[in-house]
N, C-alpha and C positions, 0 to 999 in steps of 0.2 A: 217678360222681356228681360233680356239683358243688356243692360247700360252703362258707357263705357265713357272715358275720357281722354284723349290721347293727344299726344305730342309733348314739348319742351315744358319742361318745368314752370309753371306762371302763364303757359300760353293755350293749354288747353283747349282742347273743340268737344261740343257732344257727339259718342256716338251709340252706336248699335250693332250689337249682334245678332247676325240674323243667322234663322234654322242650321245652316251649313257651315256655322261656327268663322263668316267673314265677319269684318269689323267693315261697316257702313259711315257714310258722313247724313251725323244729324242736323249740323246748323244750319244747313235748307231749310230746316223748319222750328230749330230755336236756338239762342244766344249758348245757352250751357246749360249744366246739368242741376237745378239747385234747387234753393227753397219751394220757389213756383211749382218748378217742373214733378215736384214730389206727390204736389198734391191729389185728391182723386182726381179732380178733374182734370189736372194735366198730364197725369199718366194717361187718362183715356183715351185723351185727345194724342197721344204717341201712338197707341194701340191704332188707333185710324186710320196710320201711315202704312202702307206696304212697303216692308223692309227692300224687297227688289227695286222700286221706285229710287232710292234712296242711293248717290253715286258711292262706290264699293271704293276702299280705299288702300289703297297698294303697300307693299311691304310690311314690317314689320315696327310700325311707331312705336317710341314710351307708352305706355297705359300709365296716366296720373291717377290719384283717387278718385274712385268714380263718382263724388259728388263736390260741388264747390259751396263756399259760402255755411260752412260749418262751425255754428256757432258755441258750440263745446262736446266733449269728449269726456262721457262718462264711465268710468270703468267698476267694474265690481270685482272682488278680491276673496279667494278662498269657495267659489260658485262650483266645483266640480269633490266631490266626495272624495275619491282614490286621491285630488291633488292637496285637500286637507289632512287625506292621512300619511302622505309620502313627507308634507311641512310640519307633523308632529304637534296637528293641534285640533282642539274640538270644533265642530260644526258650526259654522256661525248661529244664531238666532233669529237676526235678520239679514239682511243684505249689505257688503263692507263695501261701502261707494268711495270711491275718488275721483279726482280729476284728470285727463291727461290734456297738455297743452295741446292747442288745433297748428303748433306751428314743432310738431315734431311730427305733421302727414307729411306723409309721401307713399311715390305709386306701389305696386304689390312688387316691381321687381329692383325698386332704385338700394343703390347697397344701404346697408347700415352703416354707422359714422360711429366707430370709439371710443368717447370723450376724451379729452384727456388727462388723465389720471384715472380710469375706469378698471377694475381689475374683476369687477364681477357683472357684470352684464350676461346679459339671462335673456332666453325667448321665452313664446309663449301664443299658442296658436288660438285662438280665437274666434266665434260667433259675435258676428258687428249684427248690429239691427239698425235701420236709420228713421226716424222717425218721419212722419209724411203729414199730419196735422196734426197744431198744438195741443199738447197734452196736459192736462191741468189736473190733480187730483180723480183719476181715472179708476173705475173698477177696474178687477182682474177681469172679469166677463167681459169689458170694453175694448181691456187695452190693445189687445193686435191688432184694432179699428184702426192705430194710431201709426201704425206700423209700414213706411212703403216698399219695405225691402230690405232684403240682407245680403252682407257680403262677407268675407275674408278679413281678420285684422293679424297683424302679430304685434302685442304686448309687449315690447321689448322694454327689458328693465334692468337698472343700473342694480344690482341688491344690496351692497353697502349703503348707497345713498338712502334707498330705499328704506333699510331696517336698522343701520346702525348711526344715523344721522340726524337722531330723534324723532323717530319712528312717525318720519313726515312722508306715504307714501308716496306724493307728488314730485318730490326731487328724484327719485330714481324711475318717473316715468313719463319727464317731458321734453329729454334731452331730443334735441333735430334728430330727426333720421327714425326716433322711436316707436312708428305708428305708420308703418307700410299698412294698406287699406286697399283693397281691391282685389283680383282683377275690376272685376263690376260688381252693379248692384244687381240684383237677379230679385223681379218685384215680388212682393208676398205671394201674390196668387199664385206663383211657379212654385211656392216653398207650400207643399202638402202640410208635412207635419216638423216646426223647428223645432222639437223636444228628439227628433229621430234623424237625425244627421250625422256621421260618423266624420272625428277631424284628426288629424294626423299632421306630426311634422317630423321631418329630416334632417340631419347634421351631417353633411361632408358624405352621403348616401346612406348612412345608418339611422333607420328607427328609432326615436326620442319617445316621442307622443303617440297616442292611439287611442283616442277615444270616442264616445257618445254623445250629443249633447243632453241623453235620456239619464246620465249622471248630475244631472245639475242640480242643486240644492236645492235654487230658485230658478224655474223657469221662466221664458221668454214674459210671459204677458205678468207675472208678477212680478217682475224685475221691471216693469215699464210704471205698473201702477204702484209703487214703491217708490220709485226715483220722481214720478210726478207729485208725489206727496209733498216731497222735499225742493222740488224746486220746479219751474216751467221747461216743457220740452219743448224746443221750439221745429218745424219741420227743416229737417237737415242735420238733426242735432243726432248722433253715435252712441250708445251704449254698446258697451265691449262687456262680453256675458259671464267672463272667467274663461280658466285652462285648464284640460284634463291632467295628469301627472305626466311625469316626463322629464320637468323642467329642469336646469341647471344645476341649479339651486338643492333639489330633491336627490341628486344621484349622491352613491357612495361612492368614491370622493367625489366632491362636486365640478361638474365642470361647466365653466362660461368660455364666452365667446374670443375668440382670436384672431387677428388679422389672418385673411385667406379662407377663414371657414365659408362655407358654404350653406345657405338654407333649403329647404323647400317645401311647403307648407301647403292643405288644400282642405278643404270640408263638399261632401259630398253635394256635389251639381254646382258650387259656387266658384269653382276655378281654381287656380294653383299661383300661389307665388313662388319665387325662387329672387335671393338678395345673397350677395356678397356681402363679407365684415372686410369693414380697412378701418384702418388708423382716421381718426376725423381732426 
């Protein structure tokens, strides 16, 4: 399934995409898209529903993120091999976790916002995973169990704050606006194999990123039983899996972002975002 949440910012409805790539109204049959509805059994119980049944919904709404009630945002840092060697540093050992604030989401296409005084702001296209039951100290053999789905994230990241600010990752990646997430969530069972997904993103129509997610240092189900080591996953909660190269940051001369640039970013079968930069 693909699940979706749409309309004004804060007012969100659940929906669904059905086979013919419409956007459906789900809250005929639940409040929103979130912790509960994550669960196995509440996915199932979606599956139940005939997407036709469901009233089809006209035009072109916002798509918000497609999960609400997201209790933290974990990100992992240095996760794609080529993006470790474009940043000029050795391979982690184990997995570089941070945090990014749940009050810098927004939908896959709401623009980016500035800060101000920001001079290096960076993207960064990404494999989200969302977790669907709590995960506690999980085997690798377990942890996809845990898993209800992946989506779309883009990373965006302040890089001063980030690196020269006392090398506190978290300031340069919880500014508003820094954590476009979506289109939808598209549930595990649609996702064959997430170590084989190819992701990619655009700047103003030019090629940045190009990658695999078969590049990844630490794959999907060890980056889940790792971060459960260190803390509780709770259903709803985001790991953001790393960036292939590409980034801002990595180019000879470097370039970040500018009022007017333009994104657009997609990983295979999980949809496409596209966000404007303005002055925030």
């Amino acid at each position: 399934m693909k699940l979706v949440r749409y309309g004004s910012s804060g007012r969100e409805k659940p929906g669904l995409i059905d086979g013919e790539g419409r956007l459906r109204d789900l809250s005929v049959a639940i409040e929103d898209i979130g912790p509960a509805t994550l669960s196995p059994q509440g996915l199932n119980s979606l599956r139940s529903i005939a997407p036709e049944s469901l009233p089809r919904v006209k035009g072109r709404p916002r798509l918000g993120p497609p999960v609400a009630g997201i209790s933290k945002i974990v990100g992992v840092g240095l996760n794609y091999r080529d993006h470790a060697k474009e940043a000029g540093l050795a391979l982690p050992q184990e997995p570089i976790l941070f945090m990014k604030a749940t009050t810098s989401l927004g939908g896959p296409d709401d623009p980016i916002l500035l800060p101000s005084g920001s001079a290096k702001t960076d993207w960064e296209v990404e494999l989200a995973l969302v977790i669907g039951t709590t995960a506690r100290r999980v085997p690798v053999a377990r942890a996809l169990e845990h898993v209800a789905g992946y989506c779309i994230a883009n990373d965006v990241s302040e890089r001063e704050w980030q690196l020269e600010r006392g090398s506190q990752w978290d300031k340069g990646k919880g500014c508003d606006s820094f954590g476009p997430l979506g289109p939808w969530l598209v549930t595990a069972d649609e996702v064959a194999d997430p170590q084989a997904l190819r992701l990619w993103l655009e700047l103003n129509g030019e090629r940045m990123q190009d990658g695999s997610t078969a590049d990844m240092v630490f794959g999907c189900a060890e980056l889940v039983s790792v971060t459960s080591a260190y803390m509780t996953l709770l259903p709803g909660d985001v790991i953001i899996t790393g960036t292939p190269a590409g980034v801002g940051l990595g180019r000879r001369p470097q370039r970040f972002l500018r009022p007017g640039d333009r994104l657009r970013l997609g990983i295979d079968g999980l949809g496409v975002q596209e966000q404007q930069v303005t002055a925030g």
